[in-house]
C-alpha positions in Angstrom: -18.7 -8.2 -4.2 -16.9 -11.0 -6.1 -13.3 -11.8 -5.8 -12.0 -12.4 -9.3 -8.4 -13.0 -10.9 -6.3 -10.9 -12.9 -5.5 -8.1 -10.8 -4.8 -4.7 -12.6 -6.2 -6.8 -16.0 -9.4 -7.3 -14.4 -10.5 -4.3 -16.0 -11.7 -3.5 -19.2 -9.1 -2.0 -21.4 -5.8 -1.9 -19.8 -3.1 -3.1 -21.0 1.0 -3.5 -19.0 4.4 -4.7 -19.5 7.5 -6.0 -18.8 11.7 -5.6 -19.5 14.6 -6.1 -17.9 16.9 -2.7 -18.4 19.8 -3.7 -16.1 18.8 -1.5 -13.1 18.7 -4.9 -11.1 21.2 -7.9 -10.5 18.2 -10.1 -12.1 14.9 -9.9 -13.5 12.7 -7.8 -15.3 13.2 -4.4 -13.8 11.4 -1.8 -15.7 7.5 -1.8 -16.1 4.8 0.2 -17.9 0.6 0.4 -17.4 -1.5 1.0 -20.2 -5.2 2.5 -20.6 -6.0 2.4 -24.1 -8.5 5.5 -23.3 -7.8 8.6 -21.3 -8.7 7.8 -18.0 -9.8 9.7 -14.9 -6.8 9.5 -12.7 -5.6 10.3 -8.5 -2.6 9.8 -6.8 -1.6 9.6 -2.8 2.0 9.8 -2.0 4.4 9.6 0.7 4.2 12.7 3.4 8.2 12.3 4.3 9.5 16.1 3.6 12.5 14.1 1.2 10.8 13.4 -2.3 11.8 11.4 -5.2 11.9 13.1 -8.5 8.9 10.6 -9.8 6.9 11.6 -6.8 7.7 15.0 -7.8 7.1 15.2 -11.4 3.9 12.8 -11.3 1.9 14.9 -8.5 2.8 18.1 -10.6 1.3 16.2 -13.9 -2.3 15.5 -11.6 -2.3 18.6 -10.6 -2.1 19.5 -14.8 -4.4 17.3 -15.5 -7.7 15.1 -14.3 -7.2 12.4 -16.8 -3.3 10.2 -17.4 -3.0 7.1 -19.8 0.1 5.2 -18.6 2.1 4.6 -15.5 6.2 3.6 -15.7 7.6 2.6 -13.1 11.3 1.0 -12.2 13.0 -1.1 -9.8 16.5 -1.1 -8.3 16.4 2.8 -8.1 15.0 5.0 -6.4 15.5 7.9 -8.6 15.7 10.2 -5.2 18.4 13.1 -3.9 19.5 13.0 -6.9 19.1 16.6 -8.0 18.2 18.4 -11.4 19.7 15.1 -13.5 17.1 13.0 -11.3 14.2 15.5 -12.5 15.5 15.6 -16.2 16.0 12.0 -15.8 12.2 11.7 -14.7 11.0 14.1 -17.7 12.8 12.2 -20.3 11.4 8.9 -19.5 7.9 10.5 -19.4 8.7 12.4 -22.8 9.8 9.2 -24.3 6.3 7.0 -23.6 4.4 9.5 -24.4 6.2 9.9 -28.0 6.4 6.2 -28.1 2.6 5.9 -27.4 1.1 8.8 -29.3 0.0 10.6 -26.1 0.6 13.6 -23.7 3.4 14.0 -21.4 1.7 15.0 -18.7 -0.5 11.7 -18.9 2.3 9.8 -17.8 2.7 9.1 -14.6 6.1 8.0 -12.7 6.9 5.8 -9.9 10.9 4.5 -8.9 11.7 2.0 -6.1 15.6 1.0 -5.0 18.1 2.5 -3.1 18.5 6.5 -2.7 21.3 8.9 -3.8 22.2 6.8 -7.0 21.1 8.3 -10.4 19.1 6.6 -13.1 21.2 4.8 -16.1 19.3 6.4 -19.1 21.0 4.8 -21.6 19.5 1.3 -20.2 16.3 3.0 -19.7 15.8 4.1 -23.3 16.3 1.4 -24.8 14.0 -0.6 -22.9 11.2 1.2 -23.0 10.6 0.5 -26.9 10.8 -3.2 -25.6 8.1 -2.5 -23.2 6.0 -0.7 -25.6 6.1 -4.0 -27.8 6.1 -6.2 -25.4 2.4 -4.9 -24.4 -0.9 -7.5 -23.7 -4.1 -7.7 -21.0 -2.0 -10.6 -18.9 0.6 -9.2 -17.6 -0.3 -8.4 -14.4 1.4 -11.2 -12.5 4.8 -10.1 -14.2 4.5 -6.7 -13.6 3.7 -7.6 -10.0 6.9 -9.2 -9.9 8.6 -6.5 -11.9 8.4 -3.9 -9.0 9.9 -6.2 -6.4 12.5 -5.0 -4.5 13.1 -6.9 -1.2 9.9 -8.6 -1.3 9.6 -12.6 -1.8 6.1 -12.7 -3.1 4.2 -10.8 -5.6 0.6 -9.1 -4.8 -2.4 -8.7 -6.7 -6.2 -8.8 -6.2 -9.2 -7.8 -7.8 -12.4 -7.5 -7.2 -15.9 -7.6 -9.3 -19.2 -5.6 -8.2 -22.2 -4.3 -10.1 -23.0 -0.3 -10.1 -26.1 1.1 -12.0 -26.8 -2.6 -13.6 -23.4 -2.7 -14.7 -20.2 -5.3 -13.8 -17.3 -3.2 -12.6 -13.9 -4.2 -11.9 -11.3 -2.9 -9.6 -7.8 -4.6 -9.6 -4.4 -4.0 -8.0 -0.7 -4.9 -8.2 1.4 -3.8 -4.8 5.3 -3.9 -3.4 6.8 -2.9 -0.4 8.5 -5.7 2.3 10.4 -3.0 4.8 10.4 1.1 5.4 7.1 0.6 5.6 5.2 2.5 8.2 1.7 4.6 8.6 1.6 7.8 5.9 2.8 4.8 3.5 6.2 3.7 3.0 8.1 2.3 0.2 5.4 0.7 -1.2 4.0 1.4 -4.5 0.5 0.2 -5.7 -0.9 0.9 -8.8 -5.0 0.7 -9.3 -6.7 0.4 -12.2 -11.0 0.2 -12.6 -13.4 0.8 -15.8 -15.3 2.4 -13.7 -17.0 5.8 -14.6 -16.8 8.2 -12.5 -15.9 11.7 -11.6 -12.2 12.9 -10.4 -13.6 14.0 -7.3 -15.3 11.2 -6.4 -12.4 9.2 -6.9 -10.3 11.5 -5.0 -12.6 10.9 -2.2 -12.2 7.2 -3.0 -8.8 6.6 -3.0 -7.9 8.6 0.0 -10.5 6.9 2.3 -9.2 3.7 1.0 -5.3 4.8 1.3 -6.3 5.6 4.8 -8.0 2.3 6.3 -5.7 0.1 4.6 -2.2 1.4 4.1 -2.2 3.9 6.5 -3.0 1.5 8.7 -0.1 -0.8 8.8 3.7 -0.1 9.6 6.6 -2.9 9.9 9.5 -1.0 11.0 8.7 2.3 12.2 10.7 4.2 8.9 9.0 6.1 6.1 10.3 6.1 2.8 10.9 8.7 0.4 8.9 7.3 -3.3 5.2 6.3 -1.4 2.6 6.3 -4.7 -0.6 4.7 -5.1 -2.3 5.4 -8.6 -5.7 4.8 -9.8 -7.0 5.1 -13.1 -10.5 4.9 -14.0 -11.4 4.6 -17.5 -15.0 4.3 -17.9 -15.1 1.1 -19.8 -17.6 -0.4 -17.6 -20.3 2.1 -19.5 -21.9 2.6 -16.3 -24.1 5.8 -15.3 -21.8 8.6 -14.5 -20.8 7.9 -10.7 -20.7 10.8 -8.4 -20.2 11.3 -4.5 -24.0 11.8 -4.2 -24.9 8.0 -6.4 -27.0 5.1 -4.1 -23.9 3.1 -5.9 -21.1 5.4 -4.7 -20.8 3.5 -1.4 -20.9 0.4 -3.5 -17.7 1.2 -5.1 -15.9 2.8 -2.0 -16.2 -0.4 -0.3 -14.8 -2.6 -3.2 -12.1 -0.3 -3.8 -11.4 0.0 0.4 -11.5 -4.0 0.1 -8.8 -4.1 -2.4 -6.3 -1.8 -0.7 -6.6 -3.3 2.7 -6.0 -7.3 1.1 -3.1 -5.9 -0.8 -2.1 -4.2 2.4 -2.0 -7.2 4.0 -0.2 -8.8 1.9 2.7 -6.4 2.5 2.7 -7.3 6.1 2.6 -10.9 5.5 5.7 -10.0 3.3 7.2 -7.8 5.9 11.2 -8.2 5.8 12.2 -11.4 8.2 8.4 -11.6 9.3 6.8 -14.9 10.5 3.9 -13.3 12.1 1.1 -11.3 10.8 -1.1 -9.3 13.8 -4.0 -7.6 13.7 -4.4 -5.1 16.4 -8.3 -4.1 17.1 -9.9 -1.2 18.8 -13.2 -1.2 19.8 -15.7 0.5 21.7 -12.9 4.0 20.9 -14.5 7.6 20.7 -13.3 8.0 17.0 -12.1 6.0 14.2 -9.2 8.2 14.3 -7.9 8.3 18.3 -8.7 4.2 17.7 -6.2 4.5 14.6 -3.8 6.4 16.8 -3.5 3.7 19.4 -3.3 1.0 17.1 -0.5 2.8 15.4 1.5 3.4 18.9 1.0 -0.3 19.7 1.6 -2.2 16.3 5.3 0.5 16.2 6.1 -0.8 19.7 9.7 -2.8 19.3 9.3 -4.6 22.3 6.1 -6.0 21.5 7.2 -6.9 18.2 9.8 -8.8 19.7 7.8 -10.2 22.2 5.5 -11.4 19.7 8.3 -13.4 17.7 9.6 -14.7 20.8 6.0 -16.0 21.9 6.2 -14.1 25.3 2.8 -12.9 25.8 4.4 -9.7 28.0 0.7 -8.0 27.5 2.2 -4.9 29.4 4.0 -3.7 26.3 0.3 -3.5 25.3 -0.9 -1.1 27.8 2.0 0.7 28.3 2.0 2.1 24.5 -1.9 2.5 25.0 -1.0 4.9 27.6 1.7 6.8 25.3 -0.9 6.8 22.5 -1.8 10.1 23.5 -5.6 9.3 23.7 -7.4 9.7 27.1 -8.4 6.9 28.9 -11.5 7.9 31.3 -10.5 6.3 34.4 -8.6 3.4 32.8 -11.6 1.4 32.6 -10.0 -0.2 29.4 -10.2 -4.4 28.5 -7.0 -6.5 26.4 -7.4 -9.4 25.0 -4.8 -11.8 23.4 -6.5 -13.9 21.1 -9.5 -14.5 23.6 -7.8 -14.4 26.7 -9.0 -11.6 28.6 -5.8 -10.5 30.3 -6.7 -6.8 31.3 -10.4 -6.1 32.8 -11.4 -2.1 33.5 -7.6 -1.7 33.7 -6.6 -4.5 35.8 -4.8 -7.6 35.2 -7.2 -10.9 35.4 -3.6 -13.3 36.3 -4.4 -15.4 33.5 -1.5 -18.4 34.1 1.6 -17.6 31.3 1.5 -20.8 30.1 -2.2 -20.4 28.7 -1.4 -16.9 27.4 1.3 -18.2 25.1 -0.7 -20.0 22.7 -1.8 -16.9 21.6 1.5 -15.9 20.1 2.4 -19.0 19.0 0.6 -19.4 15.9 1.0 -17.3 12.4 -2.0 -15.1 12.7 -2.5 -13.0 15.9 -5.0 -10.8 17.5 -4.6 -8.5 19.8 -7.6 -6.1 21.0 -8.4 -3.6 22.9 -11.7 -2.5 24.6 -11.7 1.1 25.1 -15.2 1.3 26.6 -15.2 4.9 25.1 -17.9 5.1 22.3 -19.0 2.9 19.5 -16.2 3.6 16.7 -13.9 0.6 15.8 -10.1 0.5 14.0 -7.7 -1.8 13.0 -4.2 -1.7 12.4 -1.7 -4.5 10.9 2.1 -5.4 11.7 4.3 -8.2 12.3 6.9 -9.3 14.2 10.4 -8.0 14.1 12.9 -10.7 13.8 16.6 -11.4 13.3 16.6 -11.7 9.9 15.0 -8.5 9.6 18.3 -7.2 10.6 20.3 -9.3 8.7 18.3 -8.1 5.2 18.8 -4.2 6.4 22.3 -4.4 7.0 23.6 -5.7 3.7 20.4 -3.6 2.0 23.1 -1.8 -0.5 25.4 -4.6 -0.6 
């Protein structure tokens, strides 16, 4: 696997843009993604009960459909609880890129990020998206990156090279989401595009694995939003051999694409709203992949640890006491924590390592917390950051 530049335009035949519509105070706020061939197309989206009409519309047009062409997606608003005009609203702008690029309506897919319960101003809308049509190359990717941020302060794309059946494929990714972000996904979008060739259901397969060790896996603040998508589009440009579940190559491909999602999820805890520390939370030695996920999930949402964490206090018993709410059995409590490499917790007791030793390991920018479970062979990991005041301070004037 070769990391290479360029993400969503490091593959073959995409195409994206860029306009600014007004939706924002600033910026380019209105984007579009391109295949220039049908393309073999899956989406996962956010599990919150509340949906977004893009959410909506663009699961309904998968379900119509195994193959899509282009993706628009907006900034600024979230196009959500806002009724029929928020639906008509989502069919129109799908009606009108389709006209504009001489393809179906149902191969458009939607995605909307900003605040919820205010409509969509149409009449900025339309006459962008002729702009973005124009405005349409194979180096945008960087822009449109930038495009879909909301309350993030960096963009995020990667890409990634690997050979299948003799052949160079190409996966790439651009990604936003800085707060509401939680496991199930959050309001994040991430749009995926490969030339890949390769069946639908293998790429379902694909892309939900992937959605699940990576952004699944993470959570900031606890809340889930209501416009979670992540896209992929494969259009067979790599002129590879058919890829199916059942290929030598398959795994090959699953692991570049898990490989993409998880650095881009990364990046989105890096980027987490006030955030100055990024921390990996490990689970070894757990029964299942899944009850390791579950604790990692309880610990990385714990509040007091995440304020412990920005404060430097290595108070390891906010560890073990959301191990113990996880909901997972622990045979006789025969469990190990470290911080960093400081074993503070052996077979469930504490080892009285002195505080001032212990606080190293939340002093720096990266952290590691694991836990030894002693339970099986299965390892997870889960990502979060601290939770700081400025994290407040960026929630409460949100709207404002």
């Amino acid at each position: 696997m070769k990391i290479v530049k360029g993400g969503i335009h490091a593959a073959q035949g995409f195409l994206s843009a860029s306009a600014r519509a007004g939706l924002k105070t600033k910026g380019d706020d209105i984007g579009l993604i391109y295949s220039k061939t049908p393309a073999v197309s899956d989406g996962v989206f956010t599990q919150n009960q509340v949906q977004a009409a893009p959410v909506i519309i663009s699961k309904a047009h998968l379900k119509q459909d195994l193959m899509s062409q282009a993706i628009v997606v907006n900034s600024g608003c979230a196009n959500c609880c806002t009724g029929e005009k928020g639906l008509k609203d989502a069919h129109r702008i799908a009606e009108l890129v389709a006209k504009a690029l001489a393809i179906k309506k149902e191969d458009v897919l939607l995605a909307s990020t900003g605040i919820i319960g205010q409509p969509l101003d149409m009449a900025k809308i339309e006459k962008a998206i002729p702009q973005l049509i124009k405005a349409m190359s194979d180096d945008g990717s960087l822009r449109l990156a930038k495009t879909i941020m909301t309350t993030d302060t960096v963009p995020k794309e990667y890409a990634v090279r690997v050979s299948i059946g003799g052949k160079e494929v190409s996966i790439g990714g651009i990604a936003k989401g800085a707060g509401m972000i939680h496991p199930n996904m959050a309001t994040m979008l991430c749009f995926l595009t490969t030339d890949v060739y390769i069946t639908r259901r293998a790429l379902k397969r694909a892309l939900e694995s992937a959605v699940d060790r990576s952004f699944n896996a993470i959570t900031i603040d606890g809340d889930m939003s209501t416009n979670d998508s992540v896209f992929v589009m494969a259009n067979g440009a790599a002129a590879n051999r058919l890829l199916d579940k059942n290929d030598p190559d398959y795994r090959v491909f699953t692991e570049a694409l898990e490989h993409v999602t998880r650095e881009l999820a990364k990046m989105l805890v890096r980027d987490g709203e006030g955030a100055t520390k990024f921390v990996e939370i490990i689970i070894k030695n757990c029964p299942s992949y899944w009850q390791g996920v579950k604790i990692g999930k309880k610990v990385a949402s714990s509040n007091l640890l995440k304020t412990a964490i920005y404060g430097c206090d290595p108070n390891w018993g906010r560890i073990v006491a959301s191990l113990g709410a996880s909901g997972v059995r622990l045979h006789g409590n025969k469990f190990d924590v470290y911080l960093g490499k400081k074993l503070v917790v052996k077979d469930g007791a504490a080892t009285f390592v002195k505080k001032d030793h212990l606080a190293k390991a939340f002093a720096g920018k990266e952290i590691a917390i694991t836990i030894d479970l002693k339970q099986g062979s299965d390892e997870a990991r889960v990502w979060t950051c601290d939770l700081t005041e400025e994290y407040i301070k960026i929630n409460a004037e949100y709207e404002t």
